[in-house]
Backbone as numpy.savetxt, mean C-alpha at the origin, in Angstrom:
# Nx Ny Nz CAx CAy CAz Cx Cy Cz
-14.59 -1.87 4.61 -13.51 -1.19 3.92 -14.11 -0.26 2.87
-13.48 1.12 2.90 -13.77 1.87 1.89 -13.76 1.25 0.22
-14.71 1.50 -0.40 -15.12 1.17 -2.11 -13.44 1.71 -2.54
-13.31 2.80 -2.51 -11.75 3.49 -3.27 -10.71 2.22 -2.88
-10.77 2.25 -1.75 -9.76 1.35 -0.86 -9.60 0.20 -1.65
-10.80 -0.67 -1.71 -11.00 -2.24 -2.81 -11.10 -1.71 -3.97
-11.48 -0.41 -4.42 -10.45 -0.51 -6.47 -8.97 -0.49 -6.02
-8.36 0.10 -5.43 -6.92 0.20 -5.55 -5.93 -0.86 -5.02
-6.65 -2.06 -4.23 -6.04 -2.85 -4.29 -6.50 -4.21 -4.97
-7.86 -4.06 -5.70 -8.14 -4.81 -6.78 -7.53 -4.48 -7.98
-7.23 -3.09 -8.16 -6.16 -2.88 -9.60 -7.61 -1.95 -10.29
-8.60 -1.62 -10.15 -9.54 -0.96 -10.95 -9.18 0.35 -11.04
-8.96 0.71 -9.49 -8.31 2.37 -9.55 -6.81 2.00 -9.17
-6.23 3.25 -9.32 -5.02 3.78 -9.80 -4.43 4.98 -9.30
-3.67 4.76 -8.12 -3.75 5.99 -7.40 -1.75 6.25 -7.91
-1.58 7.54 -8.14 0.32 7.74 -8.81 0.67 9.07 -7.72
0.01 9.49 -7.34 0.07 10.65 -5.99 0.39 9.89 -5.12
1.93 9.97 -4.45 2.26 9.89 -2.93 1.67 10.58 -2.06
0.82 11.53 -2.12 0.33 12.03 -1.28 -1.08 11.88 -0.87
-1.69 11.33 -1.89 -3.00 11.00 -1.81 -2.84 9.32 -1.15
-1.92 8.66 -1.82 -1.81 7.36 -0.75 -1.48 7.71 0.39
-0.47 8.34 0.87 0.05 8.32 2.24 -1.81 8.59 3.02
-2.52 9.33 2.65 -3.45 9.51 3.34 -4.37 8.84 3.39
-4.38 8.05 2.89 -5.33 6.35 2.51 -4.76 5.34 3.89
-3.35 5.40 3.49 -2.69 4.59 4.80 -2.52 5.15 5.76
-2.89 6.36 6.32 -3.43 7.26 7.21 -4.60 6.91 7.95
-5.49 6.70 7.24 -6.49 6.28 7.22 -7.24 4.88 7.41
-6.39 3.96 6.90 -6.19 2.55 7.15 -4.68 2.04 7.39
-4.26 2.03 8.27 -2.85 1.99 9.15 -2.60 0.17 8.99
-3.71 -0.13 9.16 -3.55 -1.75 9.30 -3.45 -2.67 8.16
-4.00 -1.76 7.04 -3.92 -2.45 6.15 -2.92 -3.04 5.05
-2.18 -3.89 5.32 -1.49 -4.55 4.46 -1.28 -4.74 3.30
-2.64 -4.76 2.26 -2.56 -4.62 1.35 -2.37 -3.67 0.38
-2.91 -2.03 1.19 -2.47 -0.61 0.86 -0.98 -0.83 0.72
-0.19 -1.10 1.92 1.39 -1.29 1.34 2.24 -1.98 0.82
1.54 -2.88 0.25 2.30 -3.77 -0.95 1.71 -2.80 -2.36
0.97 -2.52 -2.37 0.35 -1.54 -3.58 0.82 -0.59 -3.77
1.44 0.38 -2.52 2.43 1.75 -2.41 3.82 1.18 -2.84
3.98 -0.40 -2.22 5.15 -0.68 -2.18 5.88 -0.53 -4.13
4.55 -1.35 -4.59 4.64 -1.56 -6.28 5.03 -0.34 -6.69
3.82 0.21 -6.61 4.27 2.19 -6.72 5.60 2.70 -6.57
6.12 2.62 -5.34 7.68 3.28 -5.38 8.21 2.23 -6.35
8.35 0.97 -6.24 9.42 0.07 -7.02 9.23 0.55 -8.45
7.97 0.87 -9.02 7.69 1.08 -10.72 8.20 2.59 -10.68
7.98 3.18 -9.61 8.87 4.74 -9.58 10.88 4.85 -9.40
11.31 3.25 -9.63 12.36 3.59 -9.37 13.09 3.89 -7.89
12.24 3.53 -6.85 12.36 3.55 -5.76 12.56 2.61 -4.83
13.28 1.87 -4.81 13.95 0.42 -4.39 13.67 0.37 -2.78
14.77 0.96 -2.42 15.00 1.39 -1.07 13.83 1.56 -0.42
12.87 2.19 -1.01 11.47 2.89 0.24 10.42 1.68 0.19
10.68 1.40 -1.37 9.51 -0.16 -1.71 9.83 -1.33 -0.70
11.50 -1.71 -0.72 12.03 -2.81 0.53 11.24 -2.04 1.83
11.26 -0.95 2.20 10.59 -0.92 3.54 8.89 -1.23 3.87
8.55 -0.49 2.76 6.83 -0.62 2.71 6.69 -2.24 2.12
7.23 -2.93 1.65 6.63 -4.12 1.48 6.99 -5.19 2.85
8.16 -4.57 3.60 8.54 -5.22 4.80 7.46 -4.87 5.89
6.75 -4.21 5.66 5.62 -2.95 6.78 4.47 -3.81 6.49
4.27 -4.01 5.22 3.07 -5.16 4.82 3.32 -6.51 5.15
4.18 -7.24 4.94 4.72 -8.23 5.33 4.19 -8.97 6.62
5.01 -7.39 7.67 4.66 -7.24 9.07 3.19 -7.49 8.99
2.68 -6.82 8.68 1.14 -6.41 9.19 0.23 -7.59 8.33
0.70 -8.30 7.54 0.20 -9.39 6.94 0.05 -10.44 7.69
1.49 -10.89 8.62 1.72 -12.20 9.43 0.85 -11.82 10.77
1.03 -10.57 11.67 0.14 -9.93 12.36 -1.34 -10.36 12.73
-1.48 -9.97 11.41 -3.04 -10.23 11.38 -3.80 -11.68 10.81
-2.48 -12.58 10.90 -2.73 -13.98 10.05 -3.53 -14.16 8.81
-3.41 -13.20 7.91 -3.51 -12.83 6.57 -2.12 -13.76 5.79
């Protein structure tokens, strides 16, 4: 796994660009933990609705992969 990848879901880095994540999870599609971290992101942005989906997407891809 990319170094950027493990600060941002260790909490060291800090990514606030939707656009720079979307391309992270572009990039790592499988990863589960990218979208509970986007998910936080929309919810602290006031974004309810998109956070319920991306944390349901992680969820998915959590049980999936028996994570």
């Amino acid at each position: 796994m990319n170094g950027i990848v493990e600060g941002i879901i260790g909490g060291t880095i800090t990514v606030t660009n939707y656009e720079a994540f979307n391309s992270l999870m572009v990039q790592y599609p499988d990863n589960p933990d990218l979208y509970y971290v986007y998910a936080d992101l929309l919810k602290n942005n006031f974004q309810k609705q998109s956070a319920a989906s991306f944390y349901d997407k992680a969820a998915h891809f959590s049980l999936s992969s028996g994570n």
